[in-house]
N, C-alpha and C positions, 0 to 999 in steps of 0.2 A: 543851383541847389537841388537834391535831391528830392523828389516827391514821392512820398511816406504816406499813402492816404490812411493806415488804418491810426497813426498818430493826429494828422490833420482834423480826421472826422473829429474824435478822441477829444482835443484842444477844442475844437466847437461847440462840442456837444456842455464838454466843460463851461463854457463862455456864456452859453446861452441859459443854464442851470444859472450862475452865479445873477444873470438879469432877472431872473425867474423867483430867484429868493430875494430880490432885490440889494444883494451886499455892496455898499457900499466900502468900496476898496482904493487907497491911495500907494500909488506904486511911486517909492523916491531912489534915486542911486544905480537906475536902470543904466547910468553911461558907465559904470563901473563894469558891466560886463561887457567882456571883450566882444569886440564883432567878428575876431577871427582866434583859431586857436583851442589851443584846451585850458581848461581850468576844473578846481574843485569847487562845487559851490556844496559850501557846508551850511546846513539849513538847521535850525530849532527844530526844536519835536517836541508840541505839544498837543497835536489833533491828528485824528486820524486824513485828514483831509489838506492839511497844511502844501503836500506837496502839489495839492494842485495850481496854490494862487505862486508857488514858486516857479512852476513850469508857466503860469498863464503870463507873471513874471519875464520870466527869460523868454517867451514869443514876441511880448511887444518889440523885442530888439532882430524879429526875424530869426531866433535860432533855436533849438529844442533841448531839453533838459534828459540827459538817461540817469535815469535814478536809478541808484542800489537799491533795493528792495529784499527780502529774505524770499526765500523758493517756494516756502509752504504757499504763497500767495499763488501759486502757478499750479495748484493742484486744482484747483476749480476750472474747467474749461472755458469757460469766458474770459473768464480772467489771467489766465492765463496766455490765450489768442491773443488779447491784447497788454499784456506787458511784452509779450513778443513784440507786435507791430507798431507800441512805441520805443523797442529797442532798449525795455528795463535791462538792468545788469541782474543777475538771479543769484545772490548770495546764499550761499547753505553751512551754517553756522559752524559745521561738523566739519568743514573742508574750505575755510577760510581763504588758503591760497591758491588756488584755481581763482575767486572773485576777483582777490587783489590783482591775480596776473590780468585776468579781461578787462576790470577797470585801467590800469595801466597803458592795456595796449590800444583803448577808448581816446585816455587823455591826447598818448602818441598822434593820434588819428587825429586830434583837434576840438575833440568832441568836450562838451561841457558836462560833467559826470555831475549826479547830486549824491552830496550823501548825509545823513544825520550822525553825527559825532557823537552824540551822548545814545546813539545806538536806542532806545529805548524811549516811549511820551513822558516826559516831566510830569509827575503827577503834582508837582508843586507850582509849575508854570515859572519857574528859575531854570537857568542857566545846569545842569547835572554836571558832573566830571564826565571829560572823555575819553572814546578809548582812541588809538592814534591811529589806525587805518586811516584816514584821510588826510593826515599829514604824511604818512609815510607813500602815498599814492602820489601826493604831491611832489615829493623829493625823487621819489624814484621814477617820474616821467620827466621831473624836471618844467612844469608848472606853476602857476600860483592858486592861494587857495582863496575865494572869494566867498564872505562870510554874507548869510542872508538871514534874515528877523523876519518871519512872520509872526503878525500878534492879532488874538482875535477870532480867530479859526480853533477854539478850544470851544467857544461857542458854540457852534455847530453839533461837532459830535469829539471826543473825546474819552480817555478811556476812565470807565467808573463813573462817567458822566450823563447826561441826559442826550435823547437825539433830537436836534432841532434845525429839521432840513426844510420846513414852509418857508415860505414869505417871511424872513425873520428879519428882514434890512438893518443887520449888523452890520457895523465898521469894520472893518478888516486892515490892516496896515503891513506893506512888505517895503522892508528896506535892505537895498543893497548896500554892504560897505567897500572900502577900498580893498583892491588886492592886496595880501601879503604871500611876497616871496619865500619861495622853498625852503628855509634855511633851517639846516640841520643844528644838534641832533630832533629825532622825532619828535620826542618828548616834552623839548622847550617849544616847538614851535605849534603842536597842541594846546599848549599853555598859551602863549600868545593869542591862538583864536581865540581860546574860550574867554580869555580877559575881553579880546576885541567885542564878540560878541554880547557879552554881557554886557558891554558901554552900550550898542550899539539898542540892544532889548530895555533898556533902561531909558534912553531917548525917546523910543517909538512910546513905550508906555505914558511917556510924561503927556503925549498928545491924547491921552484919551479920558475917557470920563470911567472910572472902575466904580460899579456898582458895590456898596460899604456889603460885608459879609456872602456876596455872591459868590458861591462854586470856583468859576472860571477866572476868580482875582486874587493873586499871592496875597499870603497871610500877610508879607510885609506891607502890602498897600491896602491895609483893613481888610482884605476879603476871606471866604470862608476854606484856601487850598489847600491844603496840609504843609505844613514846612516843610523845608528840605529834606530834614534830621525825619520826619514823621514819614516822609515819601518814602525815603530808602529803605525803613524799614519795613511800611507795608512792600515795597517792590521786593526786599528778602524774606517777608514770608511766603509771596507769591512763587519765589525761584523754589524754596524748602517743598510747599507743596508739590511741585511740577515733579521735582527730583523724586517725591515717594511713590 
């Protein structure tokens, strides 16, 4: 195995924060990722911090996660340095295909690529539609796409939401589900995940305790997140702004 220290430190530094805020975290479905090989691990997006318990996720198993990530993040030099030295993928929204080809030629390589399918934080804390970049990466290396549920990391920090990075010994819950095969065309097998996922976000949830009217708990389980129907459309008047 390769030795990556500015990812290693990275992963540590991460581990030792999460005992620090005390999170308590239950990782299930970890044999679902492969110990050799490529894969898409498609991840929820609802925190800005979600991929870390994904990545701390995929180490228990000895391997390392390259997330997609958009570019603007690499314009801060720290940050930069290290999305380099944990080997992010640099997406630039403008030039889409250049990402796809790198991540492809990741997968080829063996590598376990992360990517968020709904592209964007759920502002409802549901399942969004997605776009099919991660099935079509899938198809086109000729891997499977392995579907991951983090829940609970909305808490933390979140976008529109409060930051709560003390001692907050929140639960955190990450589940891996089973692989699903390449199968074309793009489109249906997008649809496939997001069904998969949604069973799978709906499981994890049943295990927890959602606090009645809180922020960080869909409208559907009493709590205070905006619907679907209400997310989308604050998120297009967020895109109308940008555009002016």
């Amino acid at each position: 195995m390769t030795v990556e220290p500015v990812y290693s430190a990275v992963e540590g530094i991460a581990r030792v924060l999460c005992r620090l805020q005390g999170l308590a975290v239950t990782r299930t479905g970890l044999e679902n990722i492969p110990p050799t090989g490529g894969a898409v691990l498609a991840i929820n997006h609802t925190s800005y911090l979600d991929f870390v318990q994904a990545a701390l996720a995929v180490g228990e198993t000895k391997r390392k996660l390259r997330l997609m990530a958009k570019t603007e993040l690499a314009d801060n030099k720290i940050l930069g340095f290290l999305m380099r030295g944990c080997g992010v993928i640099e997406v630039d929204r403008s030039a889409g295909a250049e990402a796809f080809r790198v991540g492809v030629d990741a997968l080829r390589r063996g590598e376990l690529v992360g990517v968020y399918p709904e592209a964007t934080i759920s502002r409802s804390f549901e399942i969004k539609e997605f776009k099919s970049g991660a099935a079509r990466m899938a198809i086109e290396a000729g891997v499977p796409i392995i579907p991951v549920i983090v829940w609970g990391a909305q808490r933390l920090v979140t976008k529109g939401g409060p930051k709560n990075l003390g001692r907050n010994k929140f639960p955190i819950s990450v589940e891996v589900g089973s692989a699903i095969e390449p199968v074309e065309p793009a489109d249906a097998l997008s649809e496939i995940l997001r069904i998969e996922m949604d069973a799978i976000l709906h499981h994890v949830q049943d295990g927890f305790v959602h606090e009645p009217g809180a922020y960080w708990v869909p409208r559907r389980l009493g709590g205070g997140a905006p619907t679907p129907e209400e997310a989308a459309a604050i998120d297009a008047q967020e895109r109308a702004k940008r555009a002016r």
